[in-house]
N, C-alpha and C positions, 0 to 999 in steps of 0.2 A: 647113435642109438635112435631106433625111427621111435615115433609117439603117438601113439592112436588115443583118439580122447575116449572110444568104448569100452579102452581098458581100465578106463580111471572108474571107478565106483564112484568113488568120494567126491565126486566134482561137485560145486555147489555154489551156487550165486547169493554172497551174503550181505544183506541192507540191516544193521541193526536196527538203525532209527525210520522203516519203513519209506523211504523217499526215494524217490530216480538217481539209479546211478547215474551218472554222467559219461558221456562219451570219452571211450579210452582210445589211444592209438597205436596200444597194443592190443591183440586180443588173448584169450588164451592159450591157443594153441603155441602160438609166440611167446609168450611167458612165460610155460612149461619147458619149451624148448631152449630158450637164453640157461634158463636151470638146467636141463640136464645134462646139457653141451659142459660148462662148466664144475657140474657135481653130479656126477654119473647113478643114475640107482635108480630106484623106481619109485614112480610116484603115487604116494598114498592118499593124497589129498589137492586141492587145491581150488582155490574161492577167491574172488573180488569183495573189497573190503571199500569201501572208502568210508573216510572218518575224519573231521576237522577238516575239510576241506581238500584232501589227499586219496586218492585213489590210488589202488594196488594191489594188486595177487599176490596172495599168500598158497605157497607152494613146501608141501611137507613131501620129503622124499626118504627113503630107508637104503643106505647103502649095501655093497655087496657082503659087506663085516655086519653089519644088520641092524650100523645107528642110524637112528632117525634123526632128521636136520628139518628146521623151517626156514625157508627163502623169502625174502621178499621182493618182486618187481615193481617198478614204478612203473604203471600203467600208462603213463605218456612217455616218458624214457627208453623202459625197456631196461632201467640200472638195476643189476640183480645185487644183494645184500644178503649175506646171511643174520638172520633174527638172532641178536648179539642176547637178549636175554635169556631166547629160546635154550640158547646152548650153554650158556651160564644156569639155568635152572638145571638143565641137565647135567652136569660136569660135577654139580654140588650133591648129586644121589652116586655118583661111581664113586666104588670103594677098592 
């Protein structure tokens, strides 16, 4: 599946606490792509995060069935993760 970043609306660079992100050695485009390779669908979102000391892309994608999943990449790594609460929150509203 190719990945254009112009299609992404939602892209967005997020610093809660206002400060320099730190140098990652992934970038985005790589860390969309580790995701989609792995969990195919499209991408509705996706931001750099870091927080406690942790950097990472958070990556929300909507499959072909039309659920929405959030990934997370470790932005030195590249280890993708699916956001275990994300989908625990979600799992707890289907009826």
């Amino acid at each position: 599946m190719a990945v254009s970043l112009t299609a992404f609306a939602g892209l967005a660079l997020a610093d809660k606490d206002h400060k320099s992100i730190p140098k990652t050695a992934v970038s985005l485009e790589q860390a969309i792509k580790a995701v989609t390779d792995k969990y195919p669908g499209r991408v509705i979102e996706a931001e750099l995060e870091a927080e406690d000391g942790k950097t990472e892309y958070e990556v929300t994608v909507v499959s072909t069935s039309g659920e929405s999943r959030e990934y997370t990449v470790d932005a030195q790594s590249g280890l993708v993760s699916e956001d275990k609460e994300a989908a625990k929150h979600e799992g707890s509203h289907k009826k």
